[in-house]
Each structure stands twice: as C-alpha cells, then as structure tokens.
N, C-alpha and C positions, 0 to 999 in steps of 0.2 A: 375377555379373551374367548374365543369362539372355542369351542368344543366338539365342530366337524371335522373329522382327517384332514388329514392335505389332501389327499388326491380326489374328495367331495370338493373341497373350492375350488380346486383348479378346474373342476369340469363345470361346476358354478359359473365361475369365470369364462368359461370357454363360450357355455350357453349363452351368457352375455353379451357377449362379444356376436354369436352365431344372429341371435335376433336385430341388435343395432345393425349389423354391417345389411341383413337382410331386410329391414326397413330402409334403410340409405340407398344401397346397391339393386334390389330389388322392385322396390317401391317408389321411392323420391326421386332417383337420378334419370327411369325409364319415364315417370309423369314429365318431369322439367324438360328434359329431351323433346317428347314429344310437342309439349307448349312451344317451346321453340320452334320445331320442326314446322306447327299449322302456323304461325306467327308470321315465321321469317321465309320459309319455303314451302308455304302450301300445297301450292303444287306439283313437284318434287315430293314432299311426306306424302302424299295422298296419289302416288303412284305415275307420276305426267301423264294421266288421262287424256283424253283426246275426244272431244261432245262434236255432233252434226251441228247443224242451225236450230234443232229442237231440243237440245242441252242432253239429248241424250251419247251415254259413252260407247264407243264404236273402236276403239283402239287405246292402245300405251304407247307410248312413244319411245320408252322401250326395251317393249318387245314386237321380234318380226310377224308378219302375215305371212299365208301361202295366199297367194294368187295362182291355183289351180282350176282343172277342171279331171273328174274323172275321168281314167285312159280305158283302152280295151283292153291294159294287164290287170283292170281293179282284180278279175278271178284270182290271180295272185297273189293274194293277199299277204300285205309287211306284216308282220307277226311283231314287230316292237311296240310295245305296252297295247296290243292289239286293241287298237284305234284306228287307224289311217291306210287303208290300200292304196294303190298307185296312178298317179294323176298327172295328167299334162301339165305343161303350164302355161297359163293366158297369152294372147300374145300383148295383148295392149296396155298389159301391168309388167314394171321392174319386178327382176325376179333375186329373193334374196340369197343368202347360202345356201346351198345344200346339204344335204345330211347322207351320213351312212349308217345302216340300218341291217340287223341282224335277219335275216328272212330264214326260217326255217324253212318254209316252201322250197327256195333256192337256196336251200342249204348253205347259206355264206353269207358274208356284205351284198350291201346294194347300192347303191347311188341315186337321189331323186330330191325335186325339191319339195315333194308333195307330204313327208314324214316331217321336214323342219315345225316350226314353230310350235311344238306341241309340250302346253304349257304342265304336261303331267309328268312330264318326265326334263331332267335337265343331263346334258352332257356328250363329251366327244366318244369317239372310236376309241378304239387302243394300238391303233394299230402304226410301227414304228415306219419313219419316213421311207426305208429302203424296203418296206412288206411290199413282195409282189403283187397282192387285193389291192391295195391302197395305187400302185403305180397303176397298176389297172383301172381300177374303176376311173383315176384323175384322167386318166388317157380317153376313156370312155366319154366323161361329162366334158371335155375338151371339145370332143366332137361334136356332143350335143350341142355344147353351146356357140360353137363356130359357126350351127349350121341354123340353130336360132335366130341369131344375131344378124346375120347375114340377110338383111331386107332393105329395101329403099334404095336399092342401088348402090348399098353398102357391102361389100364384102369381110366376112371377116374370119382368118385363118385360124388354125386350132390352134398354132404358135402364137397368135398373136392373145388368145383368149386369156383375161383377165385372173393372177391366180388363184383370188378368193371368190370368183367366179365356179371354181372347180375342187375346192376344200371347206370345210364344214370350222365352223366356228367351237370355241373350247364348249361354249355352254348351249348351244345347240338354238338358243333364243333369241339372238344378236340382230337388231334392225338395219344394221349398217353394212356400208360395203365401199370399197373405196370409189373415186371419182373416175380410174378408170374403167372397172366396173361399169357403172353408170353411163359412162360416154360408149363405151359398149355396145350398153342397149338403147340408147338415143337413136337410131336409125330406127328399128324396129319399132319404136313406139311411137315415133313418127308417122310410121307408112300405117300401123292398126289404127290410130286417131285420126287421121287423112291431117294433118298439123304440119307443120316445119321443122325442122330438127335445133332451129334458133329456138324455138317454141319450148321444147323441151328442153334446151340444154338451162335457159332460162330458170325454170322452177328446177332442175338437178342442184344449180347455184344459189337457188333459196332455202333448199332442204341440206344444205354442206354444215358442216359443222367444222371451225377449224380446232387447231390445237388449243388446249387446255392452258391458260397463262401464256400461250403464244411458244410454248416450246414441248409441253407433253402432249405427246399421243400422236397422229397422225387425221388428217384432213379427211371426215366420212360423209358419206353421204346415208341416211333415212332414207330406208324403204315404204317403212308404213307412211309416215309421212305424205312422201314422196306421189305416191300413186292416192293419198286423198286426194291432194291436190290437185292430180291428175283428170281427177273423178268429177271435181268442183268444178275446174275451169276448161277441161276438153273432154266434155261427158261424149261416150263412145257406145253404140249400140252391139258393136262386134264382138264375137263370142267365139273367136278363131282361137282355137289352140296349135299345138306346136307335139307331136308324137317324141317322146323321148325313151332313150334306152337305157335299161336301170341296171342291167347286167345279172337279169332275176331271170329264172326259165318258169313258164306258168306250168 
C-alpha cells in the first residue's frame, strides 16, 4: 500500500500522462507527419518551390510577386512594416492584388500594388465594405486599372474592371486572381511583349487552376507562375511602367 497522499499520485499520475501524451503529440505524431509529408507530397511539404533551369529557387507557387518598378512618389514613403515605398507597375508582367496600407506620411489608407507580397508581414485592412476610404480608394484603383489595361487596341472601362483587380486579398500574399482578371490584362501584355493576345491567353489557360474535387473553390489563375512563363517563352527587353495613383500626398 503506498504511503504517498492522494493528492502526490494524482499529480504522479498527471505528470505521467503530461510526458506520454508529449512524446506522442509532440514528438511522434510531428516526425510521422512530416515523413509522410516528404514521402507523399514533397513538394507541397517543402513549400511548392519554383527552380530556373539551374535548380536554383526563384519563387513559391504560393505566394505572389510585385512586378514593380520604383515611381517618382518613392519620397513618400509607406511606412507599413517600413520596407517598401511606392512603385509603378511593369507593364509586361500580370499584376496581382493590391494592398492597402497605412501611410502615416499620408495620414490614412493607400492603395498600391507595390506594398503586396511582403512576406514579413501577413494581412487585410479593417476597414468595413461601406467605409468611405475603402469606397475611395476601390474607385481610385478602378481607374488605375481601366487606364492600365487599356492597350492594344483594347479598351477597358472602370465599370468593366475586374473586382479583385481592385481589393486586396485576406492575407495579403495570395498568387491568384481570377480568369477575368487575367483576360484583363491580356491585351496589355500583348502589346509590351509585341505577341498576340492568342499568345497570351494561351499560357493564362496553362497557369488556371480549376476547382478543387471539381466543385470547391473557384477557377484561379497564378500570377507568379503565370509571368515565369512569360519570361521563358516571350522574353521581353521593355522596362515600360504604368504611373499610378495611390491616394497618398508626398
């Protein structure tokens, strides 16, 4: 008969339990996971990397790029996770979401797509669908992007502009964008690569990704992808950018 209190074995017991469940849950089940993970989906567990022809890695598949170039607001500088000033965007690369971005310079939101992809920081605005900023700024990158997009003999209206063309994805890192999106800026990447817009629309339907099991999610297209590709097969020497309005005052 033991001759510890009760309330020593019970905590006995407790530790007992504390260490198995922490060798099992801690230790066992994170190793076996991962064996499985390199096993069965390597490339997946190992982050869907993306290698040149010299197996070096150059992208995730994902997450998005900026296809930028510094603008004449860089003095402006975004003060979010104060990294990134402000930047046009290419004309001969797909361009992904946009982001909104706290500018204490400009005392407010900003709109640009040159703050996206920034792997230090994750996350949306807060700001509710009817906030006057938020209708603003969407009104604002409408424009931009109507007036972007608008090349090759293509027209394209602020009404007709694509609407995650002109809103910022939940986690700020998102490579995709839908196909109308995409068809979009098919003229425009067109006319910068001197190519066909068949040309284009082609690799947009190689980079599509459809629904999950054929019924979740929604039909995307890869940005990063999308403009390797680009890169591989209609290598382009143009270094045209596109001046855009971020709704920041320098």
């Amino acid at each position: 008969m033991s001759r510890l209190p009760g309330p020593v074995l019970r905590h006995l017991a407790a530790l007992r339990a504390m260490l198995v469940f922490t060798v099992i849950c801690g230790v066992a089940y994170p190793l076996v996971m991962t064996g499985i993970g390199q096993v069965a989906f390597k490339n997946q567990a190992d982050g869907s990397l993306i290698t040149n022809s010299k197996g070096q890695v150059i992208g995730s598949k994902l997450l998005c790029q900026t296809f930028v170039s510094s603008s004449a607001a860089e003095t402006a500088l975004n003060k979010k996770d104060e990294v990134t000033g402000y930047a046009d965007p290419i004309n001969k690369y797909f361009q992904s979401r946009p982001t909104f971005a706290i500018d204490s310079t400009a005392g407010g939101y900003t709109i640009q797509l040159a703050d996206g992809c920034n792997y230090a920081a994750s996350g949306s605005n807060n700001l509710g669908p009817n906030d006057p900023t938020l209708t603003k700024l969407i009104g604002l990158m409408r424009t931009n992007m109507a007036a972007f997009d608008s090349a090759g003999g293509t027209t394209v209206t602020a009404a007709q502009v694509a609407t995650d063309a002109v809103t910022e994805s939940g986690s700020g890192e998102e490579p995709y964008i839908t196909p109308e999106n995409a068809d979009q800026q098919a003229a425009r990447i067109a006319d910068a690569r001197g190519i066909t817009v068949d040309q284009v629309e082609a690799l947009i339907k190689a980079n599509t990704s459809g629904r999950d099991i054929g019924i979740l999610g929604e039909p995307a297209v890869n940005t990063t992808t999308l403009n390797i590709a680009l890169d591989q097969k209609y290598p382009s020497s143009d270094t045209s950018t596109t001046a855009f309005t971020t709704g920041a005052t320098s």
